[in-house]
N, C-alpha and C positions, 0 to 999 in steps of 0.2 A: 447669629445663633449657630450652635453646633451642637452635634451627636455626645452625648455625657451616658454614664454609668450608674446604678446603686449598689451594681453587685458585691457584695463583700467577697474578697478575692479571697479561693479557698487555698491558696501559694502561690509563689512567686510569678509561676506561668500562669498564672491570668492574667497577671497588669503585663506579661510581654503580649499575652495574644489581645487584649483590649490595643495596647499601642499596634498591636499586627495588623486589625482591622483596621485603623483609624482612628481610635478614640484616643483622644488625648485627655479628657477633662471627666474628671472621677467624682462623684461621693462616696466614701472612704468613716470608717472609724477608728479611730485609737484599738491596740488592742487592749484587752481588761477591761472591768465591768464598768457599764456606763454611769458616771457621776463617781466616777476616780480618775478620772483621768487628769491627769498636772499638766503644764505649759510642756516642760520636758515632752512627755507621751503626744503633743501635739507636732512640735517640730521635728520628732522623732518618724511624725507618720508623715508629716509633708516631705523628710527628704526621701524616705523610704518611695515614696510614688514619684519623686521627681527621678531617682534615680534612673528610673523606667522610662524618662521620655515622656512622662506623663504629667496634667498639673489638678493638683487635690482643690477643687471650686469650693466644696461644701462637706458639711460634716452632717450627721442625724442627731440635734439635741437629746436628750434621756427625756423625753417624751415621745416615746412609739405612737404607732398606732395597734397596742396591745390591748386588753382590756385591764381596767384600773388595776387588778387583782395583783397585776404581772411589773407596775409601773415601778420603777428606781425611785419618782418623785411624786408619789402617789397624791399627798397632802396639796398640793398645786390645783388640781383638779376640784380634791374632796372638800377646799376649807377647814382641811384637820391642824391640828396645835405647831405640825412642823411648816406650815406654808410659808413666812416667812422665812425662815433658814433656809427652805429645799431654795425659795426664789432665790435667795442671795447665793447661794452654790452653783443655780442659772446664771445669774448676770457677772460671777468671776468666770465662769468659762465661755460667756460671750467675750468678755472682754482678755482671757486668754487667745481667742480665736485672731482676733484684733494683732495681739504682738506676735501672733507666729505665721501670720501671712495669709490666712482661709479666711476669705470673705462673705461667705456667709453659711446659713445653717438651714436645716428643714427640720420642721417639729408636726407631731400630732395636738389635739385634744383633743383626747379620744376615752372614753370611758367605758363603752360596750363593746370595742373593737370594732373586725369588719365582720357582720354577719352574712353568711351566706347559705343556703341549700345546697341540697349533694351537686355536685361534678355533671354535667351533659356531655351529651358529644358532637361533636365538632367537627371540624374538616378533616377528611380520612380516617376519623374513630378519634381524633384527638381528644382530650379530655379539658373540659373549657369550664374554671367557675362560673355559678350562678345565683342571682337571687328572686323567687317567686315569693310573694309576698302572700300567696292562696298557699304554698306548703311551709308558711315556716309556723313556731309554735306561737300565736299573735299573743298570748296570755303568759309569755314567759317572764318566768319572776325577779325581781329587781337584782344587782348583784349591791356587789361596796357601797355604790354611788347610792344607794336605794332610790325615794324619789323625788326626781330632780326635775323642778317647775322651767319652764323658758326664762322667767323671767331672774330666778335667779342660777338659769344656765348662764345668763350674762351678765350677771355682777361679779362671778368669779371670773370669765373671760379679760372685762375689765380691768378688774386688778390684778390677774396677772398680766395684762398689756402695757399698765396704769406703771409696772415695777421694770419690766424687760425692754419695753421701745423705748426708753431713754439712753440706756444704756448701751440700746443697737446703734443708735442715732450715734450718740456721743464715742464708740466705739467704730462707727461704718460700717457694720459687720451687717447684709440683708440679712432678715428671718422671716423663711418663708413657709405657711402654716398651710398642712393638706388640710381640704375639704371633708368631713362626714361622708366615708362610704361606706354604704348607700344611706340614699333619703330612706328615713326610716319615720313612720306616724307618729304624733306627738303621746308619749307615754310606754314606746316600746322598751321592754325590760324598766319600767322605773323612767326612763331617761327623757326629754324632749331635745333632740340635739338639735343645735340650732345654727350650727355650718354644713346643714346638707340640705339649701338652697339654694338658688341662686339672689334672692333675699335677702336673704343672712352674709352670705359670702360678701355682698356692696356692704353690707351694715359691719361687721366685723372689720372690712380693708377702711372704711373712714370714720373709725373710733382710732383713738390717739394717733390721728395722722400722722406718716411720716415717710421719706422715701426709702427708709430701713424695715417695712413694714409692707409687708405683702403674701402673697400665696406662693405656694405648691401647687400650681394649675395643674391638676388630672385630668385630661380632659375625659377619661372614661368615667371619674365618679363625678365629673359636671355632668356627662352625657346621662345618668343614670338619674339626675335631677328631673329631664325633660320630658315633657310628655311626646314630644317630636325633636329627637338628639339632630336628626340631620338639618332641619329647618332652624331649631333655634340655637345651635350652636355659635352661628355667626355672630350674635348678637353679644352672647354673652362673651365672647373673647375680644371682640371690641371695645367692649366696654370696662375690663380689666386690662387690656393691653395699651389702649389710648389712657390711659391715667397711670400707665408704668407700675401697675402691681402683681405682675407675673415675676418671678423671681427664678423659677423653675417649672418645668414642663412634662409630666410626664403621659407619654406619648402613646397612648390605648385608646380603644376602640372596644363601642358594646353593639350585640344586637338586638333591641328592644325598646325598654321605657323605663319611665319611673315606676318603681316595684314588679319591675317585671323585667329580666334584661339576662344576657348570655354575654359574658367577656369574649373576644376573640381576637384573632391576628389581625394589625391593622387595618390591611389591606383588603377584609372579609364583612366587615363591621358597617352598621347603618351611614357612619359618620365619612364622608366626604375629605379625608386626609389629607388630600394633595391640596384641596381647596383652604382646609385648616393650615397649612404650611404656608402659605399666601397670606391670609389673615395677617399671623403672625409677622411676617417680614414686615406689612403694612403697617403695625403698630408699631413696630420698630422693636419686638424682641429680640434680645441679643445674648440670654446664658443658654442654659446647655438644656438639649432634647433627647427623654430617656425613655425606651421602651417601657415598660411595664406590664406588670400581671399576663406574662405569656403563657395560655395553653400547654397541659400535659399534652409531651408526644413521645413518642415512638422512639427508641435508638439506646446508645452507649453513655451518652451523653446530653440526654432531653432536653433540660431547660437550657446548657451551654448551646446546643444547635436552636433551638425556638428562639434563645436573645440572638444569635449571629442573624436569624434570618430577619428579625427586627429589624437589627441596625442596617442591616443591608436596605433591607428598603427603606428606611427614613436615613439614610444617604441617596440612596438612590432620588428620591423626593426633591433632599437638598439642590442637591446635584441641576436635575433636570431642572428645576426654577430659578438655577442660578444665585442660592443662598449659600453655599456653603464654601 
C-alpha cells in the first residue's frame, strides 16, 4: 500500500509538488465535463501525469457524490427513460479505461449528497465539518429522487451492478464504490440509503460477485456508521479486507458516533490510525492511501498545507511499521 491523491491538480505545480512529497500514485480526471470524455482525453491524461514521475491508479466515474440534481448520469440512479443509454455510456468508458492503462475507478451512489451541519472548531480554531443529527432539519423535503423505499433502493443498485460488473470483470478495470456519508435514518429527505451500513456495505460487496467489484473504504464515513468507531472499527476492516474488497482507502478520522460526529486530522480523531495501518497490511491491502476531508485552517494556502500535513503523517505511519 501506498500514499495516493484525489486532489484535482489546480497546474502543473501540483503534480511536481505531489511527486515532491512522495506521491507517486494519483486519482486524476480528464479535463472537460464528465461523460465526454473519449479514449484520446484518457491517454492524453495518463501521459500528462506520467510525465511528472507520477502513475494515474484511478479515475472518479460521472457518478459524484453530489446530490442527484447536480449528476451527468442522473437516470442510473432515478430509473428515468435514459438509464439504459446513460449505463452503456458507463461501461464504454469502463472499458475505455481498460485500453488506456487506468485500472480502475471510484464512483458514488449518491442521491442526497453529503449532508452536514455548520463547521465546529477544531484544533487551534480550525474549522472541522460536522454532522449532529439534533440540528439538522429531520423533516426535510424530498428532492428528484422523491420517495425512495429500501427495498427498491436496491433493485436499482442491482441493475446497475447486474450491467457494469461484467464489464469491469471482462475489462479488469476495479470499481470501487464510496459508502453513504453519513448514516442517515431511513426516509431522510425522501431517501432510505442503504450503503451507509456496515450491513449494507457486506450486502452490496457479495451481490454480483466479483474481484472487479469492491469499495472506496472511507474509513471516516465507515467510522460515522459506529456507535463505538474505535472498538468496532477493527472488525469491520477485516472483514472487507480478508475477502479483498478494499479497492481504495481513503484515510480520515471522526470524533464521535453515528449521528453525532466531528471530521478531524487523523492523528486527533477517536479512531486508533496507526492501529488501522496494521489492520490493513494484515489483510494484505495493497492500492493507494489518501487523506481526505481535511479541516479548514489558517494560512496562504489551507487546504495545500492541512493535505501536506496528512500525507506527512500517514507516511510517517507507513514508514514506522515498515509498510511503505
Amino acid at each position: 500500500m501506498y500514499i495516493g491523491t484525489q486532489l484535482a491538480a489546480r497546474d502543473d505545480d501540483d503534480y511536481r509538488v505531489w511527486a515532491q512529497l512522495g506521491i507517486k500514485h494519483i486519482c486524476a480526471d480528464p479535463e472537460g465535463k464528465p461523460g465526454t470524455w473519449s479514449l484520446d482525453d484518457l491517454h492524453r491524461l495518463r501521459d500528462k501525469v506520467e510525465s511528472f514521475g507520477l502513475i494515474l491508479d484511478m479515475i472518479q466515474l460521472p457518478l459524484p457524490s453530489n446530490p442527484i440534481e447536480t449528476a451527468t448520469y442522473p437516470d442510473i440512479l432515478l430509473a428515468g427513460p435514459e438509464r439504459d443509454r446513460q449505463l452503456d455510456a458507463l461501461c464504454r468508458l469502463i472499458e475505455n479505461l481498460a485500453t488506456a492503462g487506468i485500472p480502475a475507478a471510484k464512483y458514488n451512489l449518491n442521491l442526497i449528497g453529503i449532508p452536514r451541519t455548520p463547521d465546529e472548531l477544531g484544533r487551534g480554531g480550525s474549522l472541522n465539518a460536522s454532522f449532529r443529527w439534533d440540528k439538522i432539519d429531520q423533516s426535510a423535503a424530498p428532492g428528484l429522487a422523491g420517495v425512495l423505499s429500501e427495498d427498491e433502493n436496491w433493485e436499482r443498485i442491482d441493475y446497475f451492478l447486474s450491467r457494469v460488473v461484467p464489464v469491469a470483470e471482462a475489462s479488469k478495470v476495479r470499481l470501487a464504490c464510496h459508502p453513504h456519508d453519513p448514516y442517515t435514518p431511513p426516509g431522510f429527505k425522501g431517501v432510505t440509503r442503504v450503503l451507509g451500513t456496515v450491513d449494507g456495505l457486506k450486502k452490496f460487496v457479495t451481490m454480483h460477485e466479483s474481484p472487479y467489484h469492491g469499495l472506496n473504504f472511507c474509513q471516516g464515513t465507515v467510522g460515522e456508521m459506529l456507535d463505538n468507531p474505535r472498538e468496532e472499527i477493527d472488525d469491520v476492516i477485516r472483514w472487507f479486507g480478508s475477502r479483498n474488497k478494499i479497492f481504495n482507502l481513503h484515510f480520515r478520522n471522526i470524533r464521535g458516533k453515528k449521528l453525532s460526529f466531528m471530521e478531524t486530522f487523523p492523528d486527533e480523531g477517536d479512531m486508533d490510525m496507526a492501529r488501522s495501518i496494521k489492520l490493513y497490511r494484515e489483510v494484505g491491502y495493497q492500492y493507494m492511501i489518501m487523506p481526505d476531508h481535511v479541516p479548514t485552517i489558517s494560512g496562504r494556502d489551507p487546504q495545500g498545507v492541512a493535505f501536506a500535513f496528512c500525507y506527512g503523517y500517514t507516511a510517517a505511519l507507513l514508514q514506522a511499521l515498515d509498510v511503505y
